[in-house]
C-alpha positions, 0 to 999 in steps of 0.5 A: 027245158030252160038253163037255170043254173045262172052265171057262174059264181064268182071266185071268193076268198076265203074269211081266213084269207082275208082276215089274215091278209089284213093282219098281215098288211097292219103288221108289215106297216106297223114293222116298216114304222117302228123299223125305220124310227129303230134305224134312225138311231143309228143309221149305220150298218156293220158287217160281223159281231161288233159295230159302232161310230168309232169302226168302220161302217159297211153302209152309212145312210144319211138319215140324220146327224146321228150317222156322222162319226166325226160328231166324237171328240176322243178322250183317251187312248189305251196306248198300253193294249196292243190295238190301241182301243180308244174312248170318246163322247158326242159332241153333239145330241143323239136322237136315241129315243126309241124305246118304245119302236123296239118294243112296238116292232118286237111285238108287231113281229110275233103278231105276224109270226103267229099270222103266218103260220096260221095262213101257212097251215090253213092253207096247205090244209084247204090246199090254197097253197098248192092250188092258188099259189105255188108255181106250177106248169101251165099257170092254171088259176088267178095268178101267173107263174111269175107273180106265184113265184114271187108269193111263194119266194117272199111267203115261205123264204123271204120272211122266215129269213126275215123273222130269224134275222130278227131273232139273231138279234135279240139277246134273249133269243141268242143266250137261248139258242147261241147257234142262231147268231152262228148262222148269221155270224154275228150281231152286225150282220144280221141287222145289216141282212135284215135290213137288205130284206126288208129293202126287198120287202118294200119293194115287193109291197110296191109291186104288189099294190101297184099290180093292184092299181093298175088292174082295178084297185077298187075290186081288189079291195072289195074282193079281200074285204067282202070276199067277192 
């Protein structure tokens, strides 16, 4: 009696990991864009509530002119208050035109959100999480312990830490929930941690397609396309 069950079946993913996936992928590139237009404003970082040209910078990144604070020419001094505050205007233009990358990144950011949480509750559901995912001894399955660890450290901590960084610094969000700047502790610090995350994210994304590369891109692509 001949075999006719034929050649195992190819591992698939599945249609809501795709999809999410691609989401996933447009809205971090969508973040990374508007991100970086939003700090070409004001290319400085700043530790606690307040920062500006005039205070000290914890990191200044040499993006434009716009980081330069003897680009001011002071033009009073409040030599009557105790920390002498003083006032001062640019001596030259400001890139400052960005209103459209804050409300693009604010918007691509609970479009991701939302992706997210999606993937997060299907996948604990269908036990992707579990199975394909999450370290475990042995390193059974498509993925080793090293790349499970770096998933599920950038999936369930880096980016939640990312997304409530964002959120400590919108004004809305703050005046609602006041005790999430507090964890934070401050405006300034949160940007500047948001900022160090995303550092980590690229590099992960880096890593993520270079393994992609160098391990037949053009499967990989087909594989979270089609699902084969």
């Amino acid at each position: 009696m001949s075999n006719a069950s034929g050649p195992p079946r190819q591992q698939r993913h599945a249609l809501w990991v795709r999809v999410c996936h691609w989401v996933l992928a447009l809205c971090v590139f969508t973040l990374a864009y508007s991100g970086f237009y939003i700090l070409m404003a004001h290319p400085r970082l700043y530790w606690g509530e307040v920062g500006n040209d005039l205070t000290p910078a914890l990191l200044e990144l040499p993006l434009n002119d716009n980081h330069q604070p003897e680009a001011w020419r002071e033009t009073v001094t409040f030599d009557a208050l105790a920390n002498k505050p003083i006032s001062a205007s640019r001596t030259n233009e400001i890139f400052n035109q960005n209103g459209w990358a804050r409300s693009l990144h604010f918007l691509a950011g609970w479009f991701f959100v939302v992706a997210g949480a999606l993937y997060f509750a299907i996948g604990v559901i269908t036990r992707h999480v579990a199975r394909d995912l999450w370290p475990r001894a042995g390193n059974v399955g498509a993925y080793s312990r090293l790349q499970r660890y770096a998933y599920t450290g950038v999936a369930f901590a880096l980016l939640p830490f990312m997304a409530l960084a964002g959120l400590a610094m919108s004004p809305q969000v703050v005046a609602a929930f006041p005790a999430l700047l507090d964890v934070f502790g401050g405006h300034q610090t949160a940007r500047t941690l948001h900022f160090f995350g995303f550092v980590v994210l690229a590099a992960f994304v880096v890593g993520h397609v270079a393994m992609a590369l160098f391990t037949g891109f053009g499967r990989h692509i087909r594989a979270m396309i089609v699902g084969r």
